[in-house]
C-alpha positions in Angstrom: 22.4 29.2 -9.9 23.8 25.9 -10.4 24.7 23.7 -7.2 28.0 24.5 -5.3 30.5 21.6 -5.8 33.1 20.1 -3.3 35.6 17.8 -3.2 36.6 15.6 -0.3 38.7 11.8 -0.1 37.2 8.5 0.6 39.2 5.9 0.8 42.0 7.1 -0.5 39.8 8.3 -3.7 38.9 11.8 -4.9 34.7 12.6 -5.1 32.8 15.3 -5.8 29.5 16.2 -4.9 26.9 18.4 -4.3 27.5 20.9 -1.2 25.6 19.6 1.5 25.7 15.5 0.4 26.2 13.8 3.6 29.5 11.3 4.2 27.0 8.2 3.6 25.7 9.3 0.1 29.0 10.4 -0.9 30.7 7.3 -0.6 27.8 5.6 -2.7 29.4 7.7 -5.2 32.4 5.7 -5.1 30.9 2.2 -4.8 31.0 2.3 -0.8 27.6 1.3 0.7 27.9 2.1 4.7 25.6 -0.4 6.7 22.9 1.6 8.4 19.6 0.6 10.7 17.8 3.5 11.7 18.3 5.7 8.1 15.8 5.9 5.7 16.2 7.0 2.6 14.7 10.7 1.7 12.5 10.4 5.1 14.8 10.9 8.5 18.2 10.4 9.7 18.8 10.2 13.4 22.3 8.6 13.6 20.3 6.9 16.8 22.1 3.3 15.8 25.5 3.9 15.4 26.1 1.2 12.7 27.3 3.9 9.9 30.2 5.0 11.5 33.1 6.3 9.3 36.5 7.8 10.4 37.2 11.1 9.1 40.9 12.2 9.6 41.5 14.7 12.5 38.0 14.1 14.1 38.5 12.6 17.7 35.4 10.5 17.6 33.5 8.7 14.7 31.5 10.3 13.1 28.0 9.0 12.0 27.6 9.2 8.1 23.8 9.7 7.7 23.8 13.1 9.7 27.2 14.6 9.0 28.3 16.3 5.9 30.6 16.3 3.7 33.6 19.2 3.4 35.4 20.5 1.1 39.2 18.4 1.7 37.7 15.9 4.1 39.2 13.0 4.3 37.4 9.7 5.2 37.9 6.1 6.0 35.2 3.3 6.1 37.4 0.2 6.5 39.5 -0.2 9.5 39.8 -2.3 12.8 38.5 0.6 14.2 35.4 1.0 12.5 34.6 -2.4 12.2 34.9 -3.1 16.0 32.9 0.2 16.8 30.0 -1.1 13.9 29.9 -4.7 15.9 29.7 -3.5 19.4 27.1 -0.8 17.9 24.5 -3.7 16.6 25.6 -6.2 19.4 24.2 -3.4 21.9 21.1 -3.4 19.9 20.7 -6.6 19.7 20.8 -7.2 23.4 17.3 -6.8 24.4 16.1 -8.5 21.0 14.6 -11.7 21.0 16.5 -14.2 19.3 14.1 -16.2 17.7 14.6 -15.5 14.0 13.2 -19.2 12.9 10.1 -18.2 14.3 9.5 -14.5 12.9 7.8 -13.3 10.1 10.2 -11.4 8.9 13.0 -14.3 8.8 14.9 -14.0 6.1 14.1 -10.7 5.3 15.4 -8.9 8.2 17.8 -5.8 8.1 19.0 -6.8 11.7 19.2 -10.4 11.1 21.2 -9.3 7.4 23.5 -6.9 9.5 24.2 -8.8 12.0 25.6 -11.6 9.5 27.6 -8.6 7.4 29.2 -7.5 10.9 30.7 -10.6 11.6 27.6 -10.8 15.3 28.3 -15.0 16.1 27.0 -14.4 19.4 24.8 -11.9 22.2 28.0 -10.9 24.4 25.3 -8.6 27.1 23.2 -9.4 28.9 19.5 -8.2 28.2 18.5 -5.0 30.5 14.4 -5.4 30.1 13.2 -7.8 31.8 9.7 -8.4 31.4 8.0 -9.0 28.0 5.4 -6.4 26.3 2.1 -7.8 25.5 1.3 -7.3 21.5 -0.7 -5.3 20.5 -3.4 -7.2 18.0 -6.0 -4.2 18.5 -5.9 -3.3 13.9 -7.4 -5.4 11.9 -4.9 -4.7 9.7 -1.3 -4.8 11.8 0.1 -6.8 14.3 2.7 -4.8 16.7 5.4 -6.9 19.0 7.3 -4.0 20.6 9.6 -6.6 22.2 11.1 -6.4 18.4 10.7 -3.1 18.3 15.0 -1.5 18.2 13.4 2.0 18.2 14.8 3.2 15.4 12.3 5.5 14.6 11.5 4.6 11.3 7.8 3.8 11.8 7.4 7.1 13.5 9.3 9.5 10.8 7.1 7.5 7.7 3.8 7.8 9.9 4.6 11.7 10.6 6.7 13.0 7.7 5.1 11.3 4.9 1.4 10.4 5.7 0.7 13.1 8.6 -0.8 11.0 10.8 1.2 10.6 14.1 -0.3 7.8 14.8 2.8 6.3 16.6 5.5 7.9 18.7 8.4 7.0 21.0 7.2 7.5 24.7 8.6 6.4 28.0 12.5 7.2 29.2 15.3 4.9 28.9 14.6 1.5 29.6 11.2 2.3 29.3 11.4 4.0 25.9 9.1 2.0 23.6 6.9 3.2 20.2 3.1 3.0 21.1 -0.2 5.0 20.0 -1.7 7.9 22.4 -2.2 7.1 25.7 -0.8 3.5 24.9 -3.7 2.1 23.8 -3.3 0.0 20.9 -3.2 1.0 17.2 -7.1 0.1 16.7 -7.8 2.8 19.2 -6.0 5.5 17.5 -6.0 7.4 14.5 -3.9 4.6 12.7 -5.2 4.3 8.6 -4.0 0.9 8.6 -2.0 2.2 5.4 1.0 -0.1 6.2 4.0 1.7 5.8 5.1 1.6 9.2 5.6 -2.3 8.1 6.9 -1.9 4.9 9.9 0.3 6.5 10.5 -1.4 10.1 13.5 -3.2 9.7 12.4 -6.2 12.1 9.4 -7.8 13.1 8.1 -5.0 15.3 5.4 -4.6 12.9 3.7 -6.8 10.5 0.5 -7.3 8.7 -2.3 -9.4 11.0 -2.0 -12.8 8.4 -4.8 -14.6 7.4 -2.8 -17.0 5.6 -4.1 -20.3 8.3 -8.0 -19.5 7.7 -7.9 -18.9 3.5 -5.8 -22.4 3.1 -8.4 -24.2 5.7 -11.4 -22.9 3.5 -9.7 -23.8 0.3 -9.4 -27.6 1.7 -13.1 -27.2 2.8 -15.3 -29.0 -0.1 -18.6 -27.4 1.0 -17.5 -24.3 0.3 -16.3 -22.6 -2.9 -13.1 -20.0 -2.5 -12.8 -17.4 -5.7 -9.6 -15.4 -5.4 -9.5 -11.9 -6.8 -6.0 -10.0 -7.7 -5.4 -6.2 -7.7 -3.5 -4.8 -10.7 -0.8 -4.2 -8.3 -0.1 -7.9 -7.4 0.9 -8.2 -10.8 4.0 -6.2 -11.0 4.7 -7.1 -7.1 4.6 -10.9 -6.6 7.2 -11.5 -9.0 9.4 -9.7 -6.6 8.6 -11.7 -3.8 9.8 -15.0 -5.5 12.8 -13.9 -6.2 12.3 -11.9 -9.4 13.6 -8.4 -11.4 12.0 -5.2 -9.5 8.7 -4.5 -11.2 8.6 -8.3 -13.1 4.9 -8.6 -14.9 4.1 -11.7 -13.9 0.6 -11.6 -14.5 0.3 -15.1 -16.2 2.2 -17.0 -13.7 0.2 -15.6 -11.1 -2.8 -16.8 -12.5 -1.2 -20.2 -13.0 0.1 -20.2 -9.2 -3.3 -19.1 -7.7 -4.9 -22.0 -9.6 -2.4 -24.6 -8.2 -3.1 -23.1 -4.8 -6.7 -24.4 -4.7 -8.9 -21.8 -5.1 -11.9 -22.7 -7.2 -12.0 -19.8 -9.4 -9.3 -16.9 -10.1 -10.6 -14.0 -11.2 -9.7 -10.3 -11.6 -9.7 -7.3 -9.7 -9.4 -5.5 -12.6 -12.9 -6.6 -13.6 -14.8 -4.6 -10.5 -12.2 -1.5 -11.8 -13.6 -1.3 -14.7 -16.9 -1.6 -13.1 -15.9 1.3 -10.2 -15.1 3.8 -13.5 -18.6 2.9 -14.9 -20.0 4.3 -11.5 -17.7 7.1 -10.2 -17.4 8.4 -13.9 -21.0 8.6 -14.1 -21.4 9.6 -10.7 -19.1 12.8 -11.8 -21.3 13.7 -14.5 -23.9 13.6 -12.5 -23.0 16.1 -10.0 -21.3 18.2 -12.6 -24.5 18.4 -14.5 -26.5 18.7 -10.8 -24.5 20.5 -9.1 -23.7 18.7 -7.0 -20.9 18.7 -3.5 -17.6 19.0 -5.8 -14.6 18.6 -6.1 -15.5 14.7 -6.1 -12.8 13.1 -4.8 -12.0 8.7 -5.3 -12.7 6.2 -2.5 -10.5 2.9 -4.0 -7.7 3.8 -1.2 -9.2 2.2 1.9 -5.8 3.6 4.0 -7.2 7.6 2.3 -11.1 6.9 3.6 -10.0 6.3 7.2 -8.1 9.4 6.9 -11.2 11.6 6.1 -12.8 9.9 8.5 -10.5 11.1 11.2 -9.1 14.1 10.4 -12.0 16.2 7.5 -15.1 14.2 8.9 -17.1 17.2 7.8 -15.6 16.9 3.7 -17.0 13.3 3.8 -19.1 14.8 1.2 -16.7 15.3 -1.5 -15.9 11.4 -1.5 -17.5 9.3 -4.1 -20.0 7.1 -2.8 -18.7 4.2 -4.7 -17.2 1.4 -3.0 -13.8 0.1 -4.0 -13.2 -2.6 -6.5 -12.4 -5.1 -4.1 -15.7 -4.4 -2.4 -17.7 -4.1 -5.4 -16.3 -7.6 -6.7 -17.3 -9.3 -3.7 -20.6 -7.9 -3.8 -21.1 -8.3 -7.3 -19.5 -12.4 -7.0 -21.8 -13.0 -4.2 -24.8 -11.9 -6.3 -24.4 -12.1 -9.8 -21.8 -14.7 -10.0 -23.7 -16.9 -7.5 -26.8 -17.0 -10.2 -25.0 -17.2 -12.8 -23.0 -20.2 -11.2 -26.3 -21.5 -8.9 -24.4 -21.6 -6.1 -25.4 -20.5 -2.3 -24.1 -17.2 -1.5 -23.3 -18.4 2.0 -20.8 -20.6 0.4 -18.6 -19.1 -0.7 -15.4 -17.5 0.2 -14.0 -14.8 -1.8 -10.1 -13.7 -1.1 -8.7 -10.7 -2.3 -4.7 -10.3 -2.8 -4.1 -7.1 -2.5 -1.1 -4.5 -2.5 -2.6 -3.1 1.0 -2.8 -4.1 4.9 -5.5 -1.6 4.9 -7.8 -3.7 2.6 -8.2 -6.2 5.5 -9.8 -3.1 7.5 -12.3 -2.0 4.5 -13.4 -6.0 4.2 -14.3 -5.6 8.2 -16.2 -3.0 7.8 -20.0 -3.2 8.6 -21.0 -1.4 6.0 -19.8 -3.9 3.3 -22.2 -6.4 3.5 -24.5 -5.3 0.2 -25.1 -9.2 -0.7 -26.6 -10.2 2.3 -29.2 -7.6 2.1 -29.4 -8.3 -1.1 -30.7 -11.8 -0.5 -32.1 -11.2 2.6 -35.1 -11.6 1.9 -35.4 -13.8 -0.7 -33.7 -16.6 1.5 -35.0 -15.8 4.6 -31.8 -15.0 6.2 -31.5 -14.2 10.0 -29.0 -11.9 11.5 -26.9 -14.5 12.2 -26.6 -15.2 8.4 -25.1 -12.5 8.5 -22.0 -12.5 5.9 -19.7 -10.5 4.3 -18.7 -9.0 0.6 -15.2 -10.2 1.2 -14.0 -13.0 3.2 -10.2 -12.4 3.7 -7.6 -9.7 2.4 -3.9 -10.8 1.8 -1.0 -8.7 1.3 1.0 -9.7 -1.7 3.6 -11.0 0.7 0.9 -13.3 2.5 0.5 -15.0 -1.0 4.2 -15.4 -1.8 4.4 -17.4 1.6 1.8 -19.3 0.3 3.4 -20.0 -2.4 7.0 -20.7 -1.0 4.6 -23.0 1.4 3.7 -25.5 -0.9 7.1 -25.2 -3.2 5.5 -23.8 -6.1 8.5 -22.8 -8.7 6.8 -19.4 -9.6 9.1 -18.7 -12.2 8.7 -21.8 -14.3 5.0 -21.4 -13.9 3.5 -21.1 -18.0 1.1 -18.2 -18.4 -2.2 -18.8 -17.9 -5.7 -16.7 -18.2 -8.3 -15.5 -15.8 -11.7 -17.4 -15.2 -15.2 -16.0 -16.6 -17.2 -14.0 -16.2 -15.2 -12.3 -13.5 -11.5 -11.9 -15.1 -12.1 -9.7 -18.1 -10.7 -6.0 -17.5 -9.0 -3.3 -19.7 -6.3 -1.5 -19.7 -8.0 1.3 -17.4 -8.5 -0.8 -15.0 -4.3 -2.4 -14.9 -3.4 1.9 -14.2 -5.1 1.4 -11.2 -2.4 0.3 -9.8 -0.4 3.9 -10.0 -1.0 6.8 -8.4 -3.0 8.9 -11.1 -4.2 5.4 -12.7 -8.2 6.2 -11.8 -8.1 10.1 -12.5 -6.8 8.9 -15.9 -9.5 5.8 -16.0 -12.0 7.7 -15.0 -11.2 10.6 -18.0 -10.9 8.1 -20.4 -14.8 7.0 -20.1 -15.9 10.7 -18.7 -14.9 12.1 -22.2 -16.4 10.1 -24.3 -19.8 9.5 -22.4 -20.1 13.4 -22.2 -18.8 13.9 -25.7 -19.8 10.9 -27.8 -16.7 11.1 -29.6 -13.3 9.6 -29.2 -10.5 10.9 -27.0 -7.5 12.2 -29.6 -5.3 10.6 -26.8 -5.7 7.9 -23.6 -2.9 8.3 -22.5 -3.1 11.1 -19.9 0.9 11.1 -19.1 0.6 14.5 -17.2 -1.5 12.5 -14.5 1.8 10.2 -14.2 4.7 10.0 -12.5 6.2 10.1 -8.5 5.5 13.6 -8.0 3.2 14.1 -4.8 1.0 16.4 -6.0 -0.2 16.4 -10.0 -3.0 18.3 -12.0 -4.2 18.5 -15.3 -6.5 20.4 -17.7 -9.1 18.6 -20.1 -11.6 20.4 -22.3 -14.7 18.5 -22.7 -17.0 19.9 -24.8 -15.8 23.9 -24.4 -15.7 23.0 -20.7 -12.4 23.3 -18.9 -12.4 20.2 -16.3 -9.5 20.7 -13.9 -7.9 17.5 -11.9 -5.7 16.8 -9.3 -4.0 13.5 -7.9 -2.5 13.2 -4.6 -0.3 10.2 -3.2 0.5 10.4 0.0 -1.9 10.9 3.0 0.6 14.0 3.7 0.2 15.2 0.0 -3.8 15.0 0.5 -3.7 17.2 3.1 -2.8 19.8 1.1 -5.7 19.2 -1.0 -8.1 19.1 1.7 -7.3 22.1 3.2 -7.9 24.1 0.1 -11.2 22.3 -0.2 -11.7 23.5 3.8 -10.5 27.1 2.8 -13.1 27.3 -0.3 -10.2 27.9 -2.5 -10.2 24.0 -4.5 -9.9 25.1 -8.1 -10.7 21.3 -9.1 -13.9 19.1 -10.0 -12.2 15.4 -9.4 -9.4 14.7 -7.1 -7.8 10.9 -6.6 -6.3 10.2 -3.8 -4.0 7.4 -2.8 -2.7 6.9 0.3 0.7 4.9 -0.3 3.7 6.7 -2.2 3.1 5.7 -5.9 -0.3 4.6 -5.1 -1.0 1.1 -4.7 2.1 -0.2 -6.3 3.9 1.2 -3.3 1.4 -0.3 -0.8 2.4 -1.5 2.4 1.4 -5.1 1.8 3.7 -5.2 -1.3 7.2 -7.0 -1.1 9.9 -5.5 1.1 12.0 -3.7 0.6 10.1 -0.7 -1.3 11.6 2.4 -2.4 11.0 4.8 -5.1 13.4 2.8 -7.6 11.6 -0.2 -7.2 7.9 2.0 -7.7 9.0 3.3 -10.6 10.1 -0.3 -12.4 6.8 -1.4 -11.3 5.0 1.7 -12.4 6.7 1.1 -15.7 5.2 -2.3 -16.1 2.1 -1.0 -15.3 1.9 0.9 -18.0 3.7 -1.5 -20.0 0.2 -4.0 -19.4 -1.8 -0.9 -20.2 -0.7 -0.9 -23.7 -0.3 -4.1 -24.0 -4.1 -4.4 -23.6 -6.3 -4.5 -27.0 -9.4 -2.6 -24.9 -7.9 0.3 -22.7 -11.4 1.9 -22.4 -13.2 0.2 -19.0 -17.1 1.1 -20.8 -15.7 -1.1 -23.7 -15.2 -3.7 -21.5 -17.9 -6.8 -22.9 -18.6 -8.2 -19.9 -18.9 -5.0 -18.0 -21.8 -4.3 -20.9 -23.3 -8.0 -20.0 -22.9 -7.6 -16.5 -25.3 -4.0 -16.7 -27.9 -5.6 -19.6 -28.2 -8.9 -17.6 -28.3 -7.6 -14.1 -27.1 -4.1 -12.8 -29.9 -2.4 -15.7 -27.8 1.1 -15.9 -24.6 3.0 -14.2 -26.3 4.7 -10.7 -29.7 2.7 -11.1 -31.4 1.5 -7.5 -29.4 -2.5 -7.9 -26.0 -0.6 -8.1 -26.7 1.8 -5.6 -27.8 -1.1 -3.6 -25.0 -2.7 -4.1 -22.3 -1.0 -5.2 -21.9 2.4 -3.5 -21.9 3.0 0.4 -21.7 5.6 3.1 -18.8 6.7 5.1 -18.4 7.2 9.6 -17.3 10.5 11.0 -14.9 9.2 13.1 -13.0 12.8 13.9 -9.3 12.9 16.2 -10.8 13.0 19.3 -14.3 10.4 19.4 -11.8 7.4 19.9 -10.4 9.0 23.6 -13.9 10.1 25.2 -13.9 6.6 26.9 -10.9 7.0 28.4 
């Protein structure tokens, strides 16, 4: 049945739309775009800010656009004295009890209040502020940094944290005055069940939550001349920085980012890319493996560090399923303080290695104890104490840590010329670039699976029903008479689903990826703000654009993934790559974190 149609007035025009299309999408129809602060797109409407008020003829009130819908013979007006005055007095009340100190804040510049408040016509603060005393931040993640004193409880933090990942980590608590977003039993996002996935940030329209920047410490090591600071990109970075300097949604910028990093400092750029290619040689062999031992299946990816904290938390007894291999930015640390330390003669303990990546939850995964593989690696073969103690990688930034960076020391990004990435670190595939989209490693991975189990070629690489928005997609592929079924979740909401067929003993599937972020890492919560699913799919297409742009598009055709195994590693799942290249994982459960208090 095809969808009931109504027409209403706006503005003194006739629109239809679909029954059920609500006052603020109907007016986009007609080119009217109705300010709003607490909306988010395809996630919540509360109407809790007042901002999108619209005057609907007969109505004694305003209305508010994001919750009320349309009629049949409505008609509506979103330009009058009226509406305009109610709009200002709506955001000046919100903006009471908000610190005005917008040079100062991270988000300067790209603030939705700050933006609104200069589209309304707000030249001054006309109340007076009714809370009184400041809140302490919160600097518990590793990941996040939380001022609730910018906090204009919107509720957009809690709806993404709820509705899409299905972690209620956050909430609103208190009454009135008091009302404030915090974690259970107020205790700071590092006590909770937080995944550090980031979204909360990449929705909150102020500074109430932003990524913990380690911006200060990379730029003091690159000055430092005893030490030697690599840089490693993710294929996300790519299709996301571009954005960040004032460029087209989704601009591949790959060369210029090379050429920008370089003028930067750092002493070496290489590739994330690389250690994908190298995490397909492992997990795909790791498949086979337990396909041909039986083993615990389905298997499911580890890349998303945001998706292993969920396990953790909330299916500490599946921790099984997960592949034991690390994630590329783990495995290139560990592999750059090892091999690329020989191969360069240079004293692990020296070097820095700094990863830009498309995640706030990569900054967790770099803290975690368990990625420390090159010290034990030389451990003993330099004598080194526990107090030698270092890790695989140094320092995580977001992509929009590096574009302040950049806007820091006035590089012109966009006249940058295209440059490559160093040896022996920056060579990668095409595989490895789909990492960057959800259903990029399920298609990676199948790409190398096939033809190490069948020695022949795949008819096709491109695995296009593993691609796409959707949050849930599967797929079919006959290897040798065998029927291999897939599945790729984004979303920590979407995994669920997964997981609890995997609980239930009903999982008809022998790999799953998951990723935690809508779209996969090109939707990250690191990545430039805004992000919504027009802008993932530009960048998604330019993903896949680099892809084919690619001469190699198979990651076990990668040459100096082949060098890398006959000069060091010996063989895929051998005792130096389990060393140093796969790990274990915590059961953390829901509950643990609160027995203390």
């Amino acid at each position: 049945m095809a969808n009931e149609m109504i027409t209403l007035c706006i503005d003194s025009q006739e629109v239809t739309v679909v029954k059920g299309t609500t006052i603020l999408d109907a007016c986009l129809q007609v080119g009217i775009k109705i300010p709003t602060l607490c909306h988010l797109e395809d996630i919540s409407s509360h109407g809790s800010c007042g901002i999108c008020v619209v005057e609907v003829k007969n109505s004694k009130r305003l209305v508010r656009s994001c919750i009320t819908s349309a009629l049949p013979g409505m008609e509506v007006s979103t330009n009058n004295e009226r509406i305009r005055a109610s709009r200002k007095l709506n955001l000046e009340l919100v903006l009471a009890n908000h610190p005005l100190e917008c040079l100062t804040c991270e988000r300067n510049t790209n603030c939705e209040l700050q933006s609104l408040a200069q589209q309304l016509g707000v030249r001054e603060s006309r109340f007076q502020r009714t809370k009184r005393n400041l809140i302490p931040l919160d600097y518990s993640s590793s990941s996040l940094v939380r001022d609730p004193n910018k906090c204009i409880l919107c509720n957009r933090c809690v709806e993404v944290c709820s509705q899409v990942q299905g972690v209620h980590a956050i909430d609103i608590i208190g009454r009135g005055l008091r009302s404030k977003v915090s974690t259970f039993m107020d205790k700071g996002l590092g006590s909770s069940v937080c995944t550090n996935c980031g979204q909360c940030a990449l929705v909150c329209p102020t500074g109430a939550i932003t990524e913990r920047s380690h911006i200060e410490e990379v730029f003091s090591d690159i000055a430092n001349p005893n030490l030697t600071t690599i840089v490693q990109t993710a294929p996300a970075i790519r299709v996301g920085i571009g954005e960040a300097m004032g460029m087209p949604w989704g601009a591949l910028v790959t060369g210029q980012m090379v050429a920008g990093l370089r003028r930067l400092g750092f002493s070496k750029v290489f590739d994330t890319q690389f250690a994908a290619d190298l995490t397909i040689m492992e997990e795909g062999h790791e498949l086979i493996s337990r396909i041909q031992k039986k083993g615990v299946l389905p298997m499911i990816t580890s890349c998303s560090p945001g998706w292993i904290k969920y396990i953790e938390h909330f299916y500490p007894e599946q921790l099984d399923h997960l592949s034991t291999c690390k994630s590329p930015q783990q495995m290139f640390g560990a592999i750059a303080k090892t091999y690329y330390a020989q191969q360069a003669g240079l004293d692990p303990r020296n070097i820095r290695v700094v990863s830009i990546m498309p995640c706030t939850a990569k900054k967790f995964e770099a803290g975690r104890s368990e990625m420390d593989g090159a010290f034990e690696f030389w451990k003993e073969e330099m004598a080194l104490s526990e107090g030698e103690r270092f890790a695989d990688v140094d320092y995580a930034l977001t992509t929009r840590e590096l574009a302040s960076m950049f806007k820091r020391v006035g590089i012109q990004f966009a006249s940058l010329p295209e440059e490559e990435f160093d040896s022996p670190l920056g060579m990668s595939t095409g595989a490895a670039v789909i990492f960057g989209a959800t259903g990029g490693v399920m298609e990676a991975a199948l790409r190398t699976a096939y033809e190490v189990l069948t020695k022949k070629s795949l008819p096709s690489i491109d695995f296009t029903d593993l691609r796409g928005m959707d949050g849930i997609k599967e797929a079919t592929v006959d290897i040798n008479g065998t029927a291999l079924r897939v599945a790729v979740a984004n979303t920590l909401g979407n995994a669920r689903t997964l997981m609890e067929q995997i609980q239930e003993g009903t999982s008809p599937y022998a790999f799953i990826e998951v990723m935690a972020c809508p779209g996969g890492c090109l939707g990250g919560g690191g990545q430039p703000i805004p992000t919504n699913e027009a802008i993932r799919k530009k960048r998604a297409a330019s993903i896949y654009q680099e892809d084919r742009n690619f001469e190699v598009r198979k990651s076990h055709e990668n040459s100096e993934i082949q060098a890398l195994y006959k000069d060091f590693l010996i063989e895929p799942l051998g005792e130096k790559s389990h060393h140093l290249l796969h790990t274990t994982y915590t059961k953390r459960g829901q509950y643990a974190l609160f027995d203390s208090f």
